[in-house]
C-alpha positions, 0 to 999 in steps of 0.5 A: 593568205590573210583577209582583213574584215572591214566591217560587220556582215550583213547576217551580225547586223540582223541578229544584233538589230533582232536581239535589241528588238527582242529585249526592248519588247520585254521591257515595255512589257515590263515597264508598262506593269510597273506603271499600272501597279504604280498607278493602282497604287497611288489610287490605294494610297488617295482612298486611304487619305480620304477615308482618315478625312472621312473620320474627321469629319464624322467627328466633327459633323456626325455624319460622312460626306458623299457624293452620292446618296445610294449605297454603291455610286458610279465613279465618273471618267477623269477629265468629264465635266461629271469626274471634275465636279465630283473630285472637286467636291471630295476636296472642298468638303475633306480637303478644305479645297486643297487640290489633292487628287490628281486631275490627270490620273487613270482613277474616277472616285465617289464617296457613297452610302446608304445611311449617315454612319456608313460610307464606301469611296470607290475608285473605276481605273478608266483608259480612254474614256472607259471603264477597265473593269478595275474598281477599288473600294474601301470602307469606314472599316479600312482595308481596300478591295479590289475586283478581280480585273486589277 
């Protein structure tokens, strides 16, 4: 006697439908670091931009342009009124005002310093208004630090 299937039980359904759920969990995992990497790594990459920027004009001027006179400022969250004015003063004083940085990123950024010769531009990664614990920081030497949070 022969019996003909007309379709998957009920058990092969749910072990399937398990397998994908199990493999779409990994790869949100996955994609979600991807991102976050990419995201730290155009960070990186804008800081590096605005330190060369920072050379020019203290061949041109003499000093370094800050957005805060203190040695270690405090970046503002992107997308506050506080986060757009500072972004907008980076670009206009090293940027000849080309929008450069991206107004809708994770990263807040200031240029500080305590003297005309020094400067220090910090990046805070923010989600949701926060700050995640992660800063990068890069110097008039070069060479960016992050904190052990990134």
């Amino acid at each position: 006697m022969i019996t003909r299937s007309s379709g998957f039980s009920l058990v092969e359904l749910l072990v399937v439908v398990a397998i994908v759920g199990i493999i779409s969990a990994v790869a949100t995992i996955a994609y979600t670091g991807y991102i976050s990497s990419a995201k730290a790594s155009a960070a990186k990459n804008l800081m590096a931009q605005i330190a060369l920027a920072q050379s020019e004009e203290y061949a041109n001027s003499g000093s370094y342009f800050k957005t805060d006179s203190t040695a270690e400022c405090r970046p503002s969250a992107p997308g506050t009124s506080d986060g757009e004015e500072t972004i907008v003063n980076i670009e206009f004083a090293l940027f000849d005002g080309a929008q450069t940085i991206p107004r809708d990123g994770n990263y807040g950024y200031c240029i500080g310093g305590d003297d005309a010769n020094n400067f220090l531009v910090i990046a805070h990664e923010f989600s949701g208004g926060n700050h995640t614990g992660c800063t990068l920081s890069i110097g008039r030497r070069g060479g960016v630090i992050s904190s052990n949070e990134c």
